[in-house]
C-alpha positions in Angstrom: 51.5 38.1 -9.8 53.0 37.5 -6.3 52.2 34.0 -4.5 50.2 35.3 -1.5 48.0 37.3 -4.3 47.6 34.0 -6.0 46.4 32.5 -2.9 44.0 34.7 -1.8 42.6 34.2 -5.3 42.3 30.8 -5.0 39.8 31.6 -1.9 37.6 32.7 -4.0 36.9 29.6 -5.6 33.3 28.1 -4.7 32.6 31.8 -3.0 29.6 33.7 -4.8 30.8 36.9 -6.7 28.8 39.5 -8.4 28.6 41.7 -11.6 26.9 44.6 -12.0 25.7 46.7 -15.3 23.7 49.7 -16.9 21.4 49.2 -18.4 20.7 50.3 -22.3 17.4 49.7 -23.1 14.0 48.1 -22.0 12.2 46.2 -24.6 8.8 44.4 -22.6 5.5 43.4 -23.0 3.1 44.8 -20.7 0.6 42.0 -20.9 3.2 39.4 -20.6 5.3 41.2 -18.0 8.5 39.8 -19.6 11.3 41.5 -20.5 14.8 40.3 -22.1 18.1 41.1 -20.6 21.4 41.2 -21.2 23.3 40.5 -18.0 26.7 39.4 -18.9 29.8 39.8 -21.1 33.5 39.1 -21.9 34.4 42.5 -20.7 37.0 43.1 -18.0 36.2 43.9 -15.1 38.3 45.2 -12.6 38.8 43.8 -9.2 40.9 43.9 -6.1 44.0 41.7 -7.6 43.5 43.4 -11.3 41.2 42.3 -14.3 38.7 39.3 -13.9 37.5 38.2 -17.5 34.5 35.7 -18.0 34.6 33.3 -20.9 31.6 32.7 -22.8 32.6 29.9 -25.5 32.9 26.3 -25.6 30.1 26.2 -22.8 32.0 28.0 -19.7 28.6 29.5 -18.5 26.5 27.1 -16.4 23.0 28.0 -16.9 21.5 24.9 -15.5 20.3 26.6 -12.2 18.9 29.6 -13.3 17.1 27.0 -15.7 16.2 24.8 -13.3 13.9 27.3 -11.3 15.9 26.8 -8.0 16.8 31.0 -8.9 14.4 33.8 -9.1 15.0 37.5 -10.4 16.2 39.4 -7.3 16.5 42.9 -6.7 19.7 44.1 -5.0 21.0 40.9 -4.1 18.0 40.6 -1.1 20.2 43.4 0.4 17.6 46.3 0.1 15.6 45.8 3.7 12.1 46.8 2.1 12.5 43.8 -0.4 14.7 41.1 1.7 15.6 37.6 0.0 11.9 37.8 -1.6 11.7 37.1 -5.5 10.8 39.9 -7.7 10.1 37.1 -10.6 11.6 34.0 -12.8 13.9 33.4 -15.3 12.3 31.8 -17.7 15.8 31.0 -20.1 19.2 31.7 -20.4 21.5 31.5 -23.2 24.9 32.6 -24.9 24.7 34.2 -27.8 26.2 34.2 -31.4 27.9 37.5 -29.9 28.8 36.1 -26.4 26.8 38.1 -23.9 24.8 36.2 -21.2 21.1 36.9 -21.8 17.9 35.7 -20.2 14.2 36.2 -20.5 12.8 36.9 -17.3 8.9 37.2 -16.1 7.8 39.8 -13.0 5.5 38.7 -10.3 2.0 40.3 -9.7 2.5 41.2 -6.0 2.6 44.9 -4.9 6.7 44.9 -4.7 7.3 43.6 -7.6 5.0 45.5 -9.3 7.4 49.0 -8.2 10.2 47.1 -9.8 8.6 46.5 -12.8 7.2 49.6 -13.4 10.8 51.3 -13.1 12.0 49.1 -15.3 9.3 50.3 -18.2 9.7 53.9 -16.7 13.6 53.3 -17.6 14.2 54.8 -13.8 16.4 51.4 -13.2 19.1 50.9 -15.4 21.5 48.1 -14.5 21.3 44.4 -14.1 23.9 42.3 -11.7 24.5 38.4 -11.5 25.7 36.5 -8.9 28.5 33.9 -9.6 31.0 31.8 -8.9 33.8 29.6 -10.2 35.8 26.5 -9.3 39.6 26.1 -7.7 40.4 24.8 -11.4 38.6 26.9 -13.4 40.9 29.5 -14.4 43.7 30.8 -15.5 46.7 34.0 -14.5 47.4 36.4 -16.9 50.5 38.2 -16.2 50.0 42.1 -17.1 51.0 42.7 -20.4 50.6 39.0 -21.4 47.8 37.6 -23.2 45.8 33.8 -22.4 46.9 30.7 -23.3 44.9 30.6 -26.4 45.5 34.4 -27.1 41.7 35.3 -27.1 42.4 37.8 -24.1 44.7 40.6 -24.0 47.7 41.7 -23.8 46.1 43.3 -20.6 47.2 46.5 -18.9 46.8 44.7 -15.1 47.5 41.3 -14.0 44.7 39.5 -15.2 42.7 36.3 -14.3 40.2 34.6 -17.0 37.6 32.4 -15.7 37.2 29.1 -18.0 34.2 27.7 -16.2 31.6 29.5 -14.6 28.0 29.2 -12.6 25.5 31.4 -12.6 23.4 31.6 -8.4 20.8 34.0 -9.5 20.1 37.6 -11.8 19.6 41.0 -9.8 17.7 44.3 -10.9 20.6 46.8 -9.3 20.7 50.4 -9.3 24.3 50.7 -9.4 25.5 49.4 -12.7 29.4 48.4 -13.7 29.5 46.8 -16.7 28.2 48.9 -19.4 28.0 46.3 -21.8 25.3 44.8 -20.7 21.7 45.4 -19.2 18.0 45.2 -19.3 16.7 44.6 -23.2 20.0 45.2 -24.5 19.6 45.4 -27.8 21.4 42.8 -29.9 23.0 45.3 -32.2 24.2 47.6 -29.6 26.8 45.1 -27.5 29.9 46.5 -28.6 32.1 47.5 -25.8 31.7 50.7 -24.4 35.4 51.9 -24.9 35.2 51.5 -29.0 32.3 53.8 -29.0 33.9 56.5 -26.7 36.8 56.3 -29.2 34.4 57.1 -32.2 33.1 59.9 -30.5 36.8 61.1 -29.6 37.5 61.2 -33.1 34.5 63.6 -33.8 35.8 65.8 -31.6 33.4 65.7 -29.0 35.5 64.2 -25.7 38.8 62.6 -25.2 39.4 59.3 -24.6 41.0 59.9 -21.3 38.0 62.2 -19.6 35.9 59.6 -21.4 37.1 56.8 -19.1 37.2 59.4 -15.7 33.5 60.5 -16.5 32.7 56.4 -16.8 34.7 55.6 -13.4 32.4 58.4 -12.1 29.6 57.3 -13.0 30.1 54.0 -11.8 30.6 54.8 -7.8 27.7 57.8 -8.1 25.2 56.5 -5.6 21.8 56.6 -6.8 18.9 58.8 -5.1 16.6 56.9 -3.0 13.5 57.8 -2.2 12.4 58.6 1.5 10.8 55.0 2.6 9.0 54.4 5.7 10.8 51.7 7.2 9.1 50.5 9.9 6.0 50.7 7.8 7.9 48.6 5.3 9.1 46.4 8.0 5.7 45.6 8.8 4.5 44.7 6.0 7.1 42.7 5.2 6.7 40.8 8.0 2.6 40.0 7.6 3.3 39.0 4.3 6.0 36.4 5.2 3.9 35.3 8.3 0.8 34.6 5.5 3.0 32.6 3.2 4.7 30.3 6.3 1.0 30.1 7.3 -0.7 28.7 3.8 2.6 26.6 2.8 1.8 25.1 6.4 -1.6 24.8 5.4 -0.7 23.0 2.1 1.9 20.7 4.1 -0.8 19.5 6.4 -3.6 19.0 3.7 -1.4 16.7 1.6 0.6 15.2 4.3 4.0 16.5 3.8 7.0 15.6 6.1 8.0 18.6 8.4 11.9 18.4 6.6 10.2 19.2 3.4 8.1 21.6 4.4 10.9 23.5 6.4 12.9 23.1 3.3 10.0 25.2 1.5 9.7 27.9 4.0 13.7 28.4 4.7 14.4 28.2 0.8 12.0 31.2 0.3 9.3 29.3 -2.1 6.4 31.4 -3.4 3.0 30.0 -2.8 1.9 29.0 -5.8 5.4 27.3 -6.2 4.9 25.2 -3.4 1.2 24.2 -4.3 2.7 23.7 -7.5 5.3 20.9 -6.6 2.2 19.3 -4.4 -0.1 18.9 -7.2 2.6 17.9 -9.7 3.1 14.8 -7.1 -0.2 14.2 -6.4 -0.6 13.7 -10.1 2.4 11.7 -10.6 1.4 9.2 -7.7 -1.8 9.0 -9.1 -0.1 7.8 -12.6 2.4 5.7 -10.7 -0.6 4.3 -8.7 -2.5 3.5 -12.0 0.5 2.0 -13.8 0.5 -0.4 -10.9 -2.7 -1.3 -10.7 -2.8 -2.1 -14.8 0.2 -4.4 -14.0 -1.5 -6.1 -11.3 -4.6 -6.9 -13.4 -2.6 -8.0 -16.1 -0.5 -10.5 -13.5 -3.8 -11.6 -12.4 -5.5 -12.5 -15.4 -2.3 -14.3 -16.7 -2.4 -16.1 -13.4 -6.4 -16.8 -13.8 -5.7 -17.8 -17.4 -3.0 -20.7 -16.3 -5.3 -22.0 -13.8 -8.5 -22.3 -15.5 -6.7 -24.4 -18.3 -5.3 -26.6 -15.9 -8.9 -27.0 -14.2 -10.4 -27.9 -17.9 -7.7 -30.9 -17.7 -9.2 -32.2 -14.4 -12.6 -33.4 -14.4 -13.8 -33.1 -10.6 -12.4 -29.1 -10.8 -13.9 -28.7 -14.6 -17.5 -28.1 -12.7 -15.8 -25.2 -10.6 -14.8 -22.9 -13.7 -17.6 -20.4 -12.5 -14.8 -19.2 -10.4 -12.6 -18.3 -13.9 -14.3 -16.2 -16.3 -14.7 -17.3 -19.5 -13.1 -14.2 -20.6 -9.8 -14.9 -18.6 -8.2 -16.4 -21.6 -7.9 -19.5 -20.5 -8.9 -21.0 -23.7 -5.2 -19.5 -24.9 -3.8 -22.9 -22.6 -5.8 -24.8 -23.4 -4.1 -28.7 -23.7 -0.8 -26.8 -22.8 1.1 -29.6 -20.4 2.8 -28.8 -17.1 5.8 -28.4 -18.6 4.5 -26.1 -21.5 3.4 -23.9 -19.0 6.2 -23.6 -17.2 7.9 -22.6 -19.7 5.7 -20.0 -20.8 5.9 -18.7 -17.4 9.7 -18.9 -18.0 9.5 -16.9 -20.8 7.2 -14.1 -19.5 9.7 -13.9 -16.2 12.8 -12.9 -19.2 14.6 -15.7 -18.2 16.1 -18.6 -20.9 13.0 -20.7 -22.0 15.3 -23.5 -23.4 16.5 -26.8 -22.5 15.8 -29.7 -20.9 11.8 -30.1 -19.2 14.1 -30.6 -15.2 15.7 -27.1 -15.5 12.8 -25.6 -17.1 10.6 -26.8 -14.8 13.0 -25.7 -11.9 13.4 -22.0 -13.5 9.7 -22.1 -13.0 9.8 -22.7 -9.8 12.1 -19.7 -8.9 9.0 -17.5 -10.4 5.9 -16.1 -9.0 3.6 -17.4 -11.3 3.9 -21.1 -11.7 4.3 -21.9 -8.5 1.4 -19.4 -7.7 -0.9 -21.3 -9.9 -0.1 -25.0 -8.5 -0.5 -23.4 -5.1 -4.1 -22.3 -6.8 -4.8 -25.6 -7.9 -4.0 -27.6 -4.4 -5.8 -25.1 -2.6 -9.0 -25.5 -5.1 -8.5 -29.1 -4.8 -8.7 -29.5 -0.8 -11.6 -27.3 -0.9 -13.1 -29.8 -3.5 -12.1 -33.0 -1.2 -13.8 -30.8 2.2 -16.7 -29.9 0.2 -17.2 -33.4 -1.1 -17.1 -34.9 1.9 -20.5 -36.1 3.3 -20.2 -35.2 7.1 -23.7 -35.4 9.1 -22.5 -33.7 12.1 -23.5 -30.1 10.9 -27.5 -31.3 10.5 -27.4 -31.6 14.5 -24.4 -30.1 16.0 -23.9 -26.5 16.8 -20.9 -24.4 15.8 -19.1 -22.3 17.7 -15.5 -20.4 17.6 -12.6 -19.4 20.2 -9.6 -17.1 19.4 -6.6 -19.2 21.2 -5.6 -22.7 21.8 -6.4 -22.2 25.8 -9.2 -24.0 27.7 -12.3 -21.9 27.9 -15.3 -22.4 30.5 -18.5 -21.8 29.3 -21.3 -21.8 32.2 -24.7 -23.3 31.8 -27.4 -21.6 33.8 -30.3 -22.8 35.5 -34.4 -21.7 35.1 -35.3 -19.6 37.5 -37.8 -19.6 40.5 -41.5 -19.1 39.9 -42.9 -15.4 39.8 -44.4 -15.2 43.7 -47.8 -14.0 44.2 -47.3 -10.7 45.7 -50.3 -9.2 48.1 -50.9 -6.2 49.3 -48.2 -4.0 50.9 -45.9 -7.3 50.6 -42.1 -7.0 49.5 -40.6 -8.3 46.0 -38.2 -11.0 46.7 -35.1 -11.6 44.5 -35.2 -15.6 42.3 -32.4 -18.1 42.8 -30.6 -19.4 40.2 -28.0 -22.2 39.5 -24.8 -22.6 37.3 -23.1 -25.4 36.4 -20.0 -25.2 33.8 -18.3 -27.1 30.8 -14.5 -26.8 29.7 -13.6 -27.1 26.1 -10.4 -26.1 23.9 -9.6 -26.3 19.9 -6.4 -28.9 18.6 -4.5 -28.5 15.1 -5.0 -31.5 13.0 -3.0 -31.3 9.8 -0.4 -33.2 7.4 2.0 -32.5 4.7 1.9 -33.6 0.6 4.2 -32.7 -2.1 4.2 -32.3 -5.5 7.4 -33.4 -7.1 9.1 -32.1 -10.3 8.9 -35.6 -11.7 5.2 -35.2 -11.5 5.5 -31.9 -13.5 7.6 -33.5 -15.8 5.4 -36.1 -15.9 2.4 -34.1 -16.5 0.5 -35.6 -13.8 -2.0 -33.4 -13.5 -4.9 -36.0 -12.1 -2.4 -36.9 -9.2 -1.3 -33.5 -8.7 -5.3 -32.0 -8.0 -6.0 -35.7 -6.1 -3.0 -35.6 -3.6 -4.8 -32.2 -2.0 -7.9 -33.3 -2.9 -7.7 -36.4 -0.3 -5.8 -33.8 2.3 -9.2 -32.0 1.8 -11.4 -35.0 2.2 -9.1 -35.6 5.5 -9.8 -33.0 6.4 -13.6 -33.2 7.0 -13.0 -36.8 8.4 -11.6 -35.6 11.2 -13.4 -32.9 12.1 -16.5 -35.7 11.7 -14.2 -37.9 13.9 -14.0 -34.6 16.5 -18.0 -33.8 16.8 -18.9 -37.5 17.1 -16.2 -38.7 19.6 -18.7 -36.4 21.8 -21.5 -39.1 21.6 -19.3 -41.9 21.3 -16.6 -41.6 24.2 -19.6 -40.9 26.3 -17.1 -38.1 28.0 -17.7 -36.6 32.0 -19.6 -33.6 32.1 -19.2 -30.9 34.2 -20.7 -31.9 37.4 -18.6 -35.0 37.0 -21.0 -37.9 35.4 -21.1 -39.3 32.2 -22.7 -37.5 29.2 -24.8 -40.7 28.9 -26.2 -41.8 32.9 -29.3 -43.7 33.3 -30.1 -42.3 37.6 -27.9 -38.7 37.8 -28.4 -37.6 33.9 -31.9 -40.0 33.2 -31.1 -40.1 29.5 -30.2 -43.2 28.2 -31.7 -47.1 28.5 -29.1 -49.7 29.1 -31.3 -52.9 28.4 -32.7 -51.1 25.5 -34.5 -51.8 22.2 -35.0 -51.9 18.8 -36.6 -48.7 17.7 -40.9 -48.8 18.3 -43.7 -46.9 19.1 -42.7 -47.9 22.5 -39.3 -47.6 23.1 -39.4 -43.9 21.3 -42.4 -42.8 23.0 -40.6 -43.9 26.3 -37.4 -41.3 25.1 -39.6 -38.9 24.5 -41.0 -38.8 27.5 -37.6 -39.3 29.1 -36.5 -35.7 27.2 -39.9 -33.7 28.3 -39.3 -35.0 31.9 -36.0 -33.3 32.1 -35.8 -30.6 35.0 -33.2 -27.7 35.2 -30.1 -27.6 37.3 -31.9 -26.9 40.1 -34.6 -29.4 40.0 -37.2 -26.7 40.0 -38.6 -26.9 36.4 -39.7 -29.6 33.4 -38.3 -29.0 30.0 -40.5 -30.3 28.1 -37.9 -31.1 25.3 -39.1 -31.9 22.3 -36.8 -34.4 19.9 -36.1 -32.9 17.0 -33.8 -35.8 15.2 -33.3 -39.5 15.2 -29.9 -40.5 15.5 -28.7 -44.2 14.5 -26.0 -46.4 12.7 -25.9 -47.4 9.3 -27.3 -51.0 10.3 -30.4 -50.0 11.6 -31.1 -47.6 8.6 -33.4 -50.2 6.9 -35.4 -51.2 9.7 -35.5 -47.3 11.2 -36.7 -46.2 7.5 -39.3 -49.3 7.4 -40.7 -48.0 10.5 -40.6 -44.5 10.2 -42.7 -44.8 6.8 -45.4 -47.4 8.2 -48.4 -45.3 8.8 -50.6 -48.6 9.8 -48.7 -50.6 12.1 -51.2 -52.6 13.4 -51.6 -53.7 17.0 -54.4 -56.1 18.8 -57.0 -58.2 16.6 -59.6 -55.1 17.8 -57.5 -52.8 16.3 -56.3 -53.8 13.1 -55.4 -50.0 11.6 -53.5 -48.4 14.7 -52.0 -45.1 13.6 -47.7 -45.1 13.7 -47.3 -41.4 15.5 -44.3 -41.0 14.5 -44.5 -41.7 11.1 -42.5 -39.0 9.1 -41.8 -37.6 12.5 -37.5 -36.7 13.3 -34.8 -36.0 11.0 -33.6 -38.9 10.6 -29.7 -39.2 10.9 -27.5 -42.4 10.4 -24.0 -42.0 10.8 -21.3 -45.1 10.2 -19.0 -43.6 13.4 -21.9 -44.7 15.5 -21.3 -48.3 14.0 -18.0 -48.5 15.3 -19.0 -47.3 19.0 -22.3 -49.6 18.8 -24.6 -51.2 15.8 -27.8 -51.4 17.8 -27.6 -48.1 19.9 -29.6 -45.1 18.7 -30.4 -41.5 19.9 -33.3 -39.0 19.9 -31.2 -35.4 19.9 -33.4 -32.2 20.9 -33.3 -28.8 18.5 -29.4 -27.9 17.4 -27.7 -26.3 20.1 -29.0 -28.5 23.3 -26.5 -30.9 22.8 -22.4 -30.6 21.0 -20.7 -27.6 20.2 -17.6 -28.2 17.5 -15.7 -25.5 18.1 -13.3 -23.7 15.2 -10.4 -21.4 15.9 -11.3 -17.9 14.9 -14.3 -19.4 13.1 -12.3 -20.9 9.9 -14.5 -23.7 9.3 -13.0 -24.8 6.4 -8.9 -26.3 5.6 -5.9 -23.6 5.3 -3.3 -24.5 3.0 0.5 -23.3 3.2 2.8 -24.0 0.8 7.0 -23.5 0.7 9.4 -24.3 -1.9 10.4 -28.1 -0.8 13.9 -28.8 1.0 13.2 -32.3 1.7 11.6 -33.4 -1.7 12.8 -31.9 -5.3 9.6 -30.0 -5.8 6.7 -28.2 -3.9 5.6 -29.1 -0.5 2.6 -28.1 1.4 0.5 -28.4 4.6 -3.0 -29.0 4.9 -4.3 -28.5 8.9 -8.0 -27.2 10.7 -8.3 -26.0 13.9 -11.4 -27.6 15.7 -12.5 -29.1 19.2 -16.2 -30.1 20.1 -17.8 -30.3 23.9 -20.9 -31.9 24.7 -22.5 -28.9 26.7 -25.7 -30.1 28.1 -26.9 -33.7 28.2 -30.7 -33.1 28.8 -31.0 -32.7 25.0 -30.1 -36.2 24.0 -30.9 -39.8 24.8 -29.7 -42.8 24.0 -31.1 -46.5 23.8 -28.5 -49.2 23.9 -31.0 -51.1 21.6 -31.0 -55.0 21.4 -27.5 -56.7 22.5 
């Protein structure tokens, strides 16, 4: 075979090729519309540069796309214009057989096209078959004519020859012009032998020769098949509305489930049926549901592990033992129960797949470099400063308001005056607009906070008390100073907004410098002190009522001796004088006030008159963040509250300096 010949065959490598066949017989099941087909075979078949043979052993036919459903059943190659690219059906299968023809089983579609193919299939009007094909650059093998192959399976051939080892198959066609008359449409199993070994048999009767046998076979083989008159345009049409309605529901699919625009362009381009389409959708849908649920189940499990390891390390402390509401019973808990730190640490280890032995310092730092165990200390310390806040006996919230700011900025907050009396208004006369007056308070939040650790020699040590207590206190601190925050209001006596003490005897007319102990006297005089109060503009009493007493820790006795005398006595006339305020306040004692002053006390209107404590974003409670610790061999952590208080209005308090 000459070298340019050789090279223009080696072009043909990766191009698609086709095969043609008559076809035999149809053997199909109307109700399944399925037929079985033979579509190729080792025969010859001639081409431009001589003989192309196809192997079909040792696996040379790649089946995997037909398979795959990437390839429909075509008619014409898509080169017919009244049927274009569009699918006249599936393959189903293909296979070799023990006689090694191609075959597949293929299934029509129900649309009106399809159904005109598959009715001249039964009808027995179309009678070949055609694959398209193709091979690689190193997939083959020349054949000189005369020769045979390498393994002598081919030949001696009468051409030059090329066999093709390795083979794919692009797709099967329904073609009215056969070439290979070995195989077709329901080719019956028993009836593949070539079609030159019957002509020869029928030479031998007598009833052709071999040589008009092969001219009448060549003949047959270029006769173009009559077509039927077709309205193109109508045709056209048509074809055009129904590819217009499957773009338009594939859309319609894309849009309802979400699907990128590459894949749904990929859909449309690639010629995907409808049902194919909506197909692939629900098949996802479903397997993101599973993947969804298989997630889910592995998150419960995580967190009941995680639940489990905590509640057995609560059972061990005793002020978190009267929290296990918050670990069901059912947690499994009871599994850990008496485990030490360094037990579970290593169980941890173990369910993470990583080496569970040796000695307590590396398991305990394998632990670390997990999510659970340091998960479940994190649990424990953040438990435990909620259990130290909690604890804490703060008596600012029984008479200070609460309030919350988003940023660390100062924010003005206005206080606004009563307004004028309602006018008489006579006859004819005018409405006249009320004055009022404003006066305003500044305030901003701080971050209070401070770091703790918990060491690997405490895990090792199974320290557990010391571990839940180190947070615990943070928690505690916690409270203290947002107690230390609110109170510092009273006690700092700060400058108000129109520039005078909270606390100012002539401008504020709310507190008694050369006081006294508390009396029926020296109360009644600060309650009438609060019910004299006017607005900011002077116009209008108050009348506020007290609502709590306020005092240090040293007066609480005598304050409580008073407060629950109902006879107090008074002049020799009247020996059973009534205490009015017996039982009278909320009564409030509060050792910050000791510090400031143990004989001054306070008379505070309803909550709300008086301090604001302020908490950013309205987190009233400690926020714990945790880190794997750089400084210390272990855990560390950071307990911190953001909070600010502002005394807004000092007509709802007054103070007595009490006896000096």
């Amino acid at each position: 075979m000459p070298k340019n010949v050789r090279k223009e065959i080696a072009r043909l490598a990766g191009k698609t090729l086709t095969r043609e066949a008559r076809i035999a017989e149809v053997r199909a099941e109307d109700d399944a519309r399925e037929i079985t087909l033979a579509f190729s075979s080792e025969a010859p078949v001639e081409r431009w540069f001589g003989l192309e043979v196809l192997r079909h052993d040792n696996g040379a036919a790649d089946f995997s796309r037909l398979e795959s459903g990437t390839a429909g059943l075509m008619f014409a190659h898509g080169r017919d214009p009244n049927f274009g690219v569009m699918p006249v059906g599936r393959v189903v299968e293909a296979w070799v057989d023990d006689d090694l023809v191609g075959r597949a089983r293929v299934v029509f579609d129900d649309d009106e096209k399809s159904e005109q193919v598959w009715k001249k299939v039964k009808s027995g009007t179309l009678q070949g078959v055609s694959f398209g094909y193709t091979w690689g650059s190193h997939s083959y093998e020349f054949v000189q004519k005369g020769d045979v192959s390498s393994d002598g399976r081919f030949g001696p051939f009468d051409d030059d020859a090329v066999v093709v080892k390795k083979w794919e198959v692009l797709e099967i066609s329904l073609e009215p012009v056969p070439a290979d008359a070995g195989v077709g449409v329901g080719r019956a199993f028993d009836d593949m032998e070539p079609a030159v070994e019957e002509t020869v048999e029928r030479n031998e009767g007598g009833e052709e020769t071999l040589e008009n046998a092969v001219e009448r076979t060549e003949i047959e083989q270029v006769k173009e098949p009559e077509v039927p008159a077709i309205d193109v345009e109508q045709e056209l049409a048509a074809a055009i509305e129904a590819e217009r309605v499957r773009v338009a529901e594939i859309n319609a699919i894309a849009d309802k489930f979400s699907v990128e625009a590459d894949e749904r362009n990929a859909w449309i381009a690639g010629g995907h049926t409808v049902e194919a389409v909506r197909k692939v959708v629900l098949d996802k849908q479903a397997n993101e549901r599973e993947a969804m649920k298989a997630v889910e189940v592995k998150i419960e499990e995580k967190d009941k592990y995680r639940n489990a390891l905590t509640g057995a390390l609560m059972s061990r402390v005793g002020f978190l033992s009267t929290k296990m509401g918050d670990v069901e019973r059912s947690s499994g808990y009871e599994d850990f129960a008496g485990y030490s730190l360094v037990e579970l640490a290593r169980d941890c280890v173990r369910r993470a797949g990583m080496k569970a032995t040796g000695h307590p310092n590396d398991i305990v730092a394998r632990a670390m470099a997990t999510d659970d165990f340091p998960y479940v200390l994190g649990n424990i310390a953040n438990k435990s400063v909620l259990a130290g806040w909690e604890s804490a006996n703060e008596t600012w919230p029984l008479v200070f308001n609460t309030g919350q700011v988003n940023n660390f900025h100062i924010h003005t907050a206005a206080r606004a005056g009563e307004l004028d009396d309602l006018d008489e208004i006579k006859e004819s006369a005018e409405y006249k607009y009320g004055e009022t007056s404003e006066q305003f308070e500044q305030y901003q939040v701080a971050t209070y906070g401070k770091l703790f650790a918990v060491t690997r020699q405490m895990i090792v040590n199974d320290d557990i008390g010391q571990i839940a207590e180190l947070p615990m206190k943070r928690g505690e601190a916690a409270a203290r100073k947002v107690g230390d925050v609110a109170w510092a209001q009273i006690t700092s006596n700060p400058v108000m907004g129109d520039t005078v003490t909270l606390f100012h005897a002539s401008s504020h007319k709310n507190y008694v410098a050369s006081g006294a102990a508390p009396s029926v006297a020296t109360i009644g005089k600060g309650i009438e002190m609060m019910k004299l109060q006017k607005d900011i503009s002077g116009k209008r009493r108050l009348n506020i009522s007290p609502a709590f007493f306020v005092a240090p820790v040293t007066l609480e006795a005598a304050a409580e001796q008073f407060f629950n005398t109902v006879l107090i006595g008074g002049a020799s006339d009247q020996p059973n004088l009534a205490n009015p305020y017996s039982s009278k306040f909320t009564r409030v004692y509060e050792p910050r006030l000791d510090d400031d002053s143990p004989t001054a006390w306070y008379l505070f209107g309803p909550k709300g008159k008086t301090v604001t404590v302020f908490f950013l974003n309205g987190v009233q409670a400690p926020y714990l963040e945790t880190k794997q610790g750089w400084n210390v061999d272990g855990v560390e952590y950071k307990v911190r509250i953001d909070v600010g208080a502002k005394a807004m209005d000092w007509r709802g308090v007054f103070k007595n300096n009490g006896t000096t």
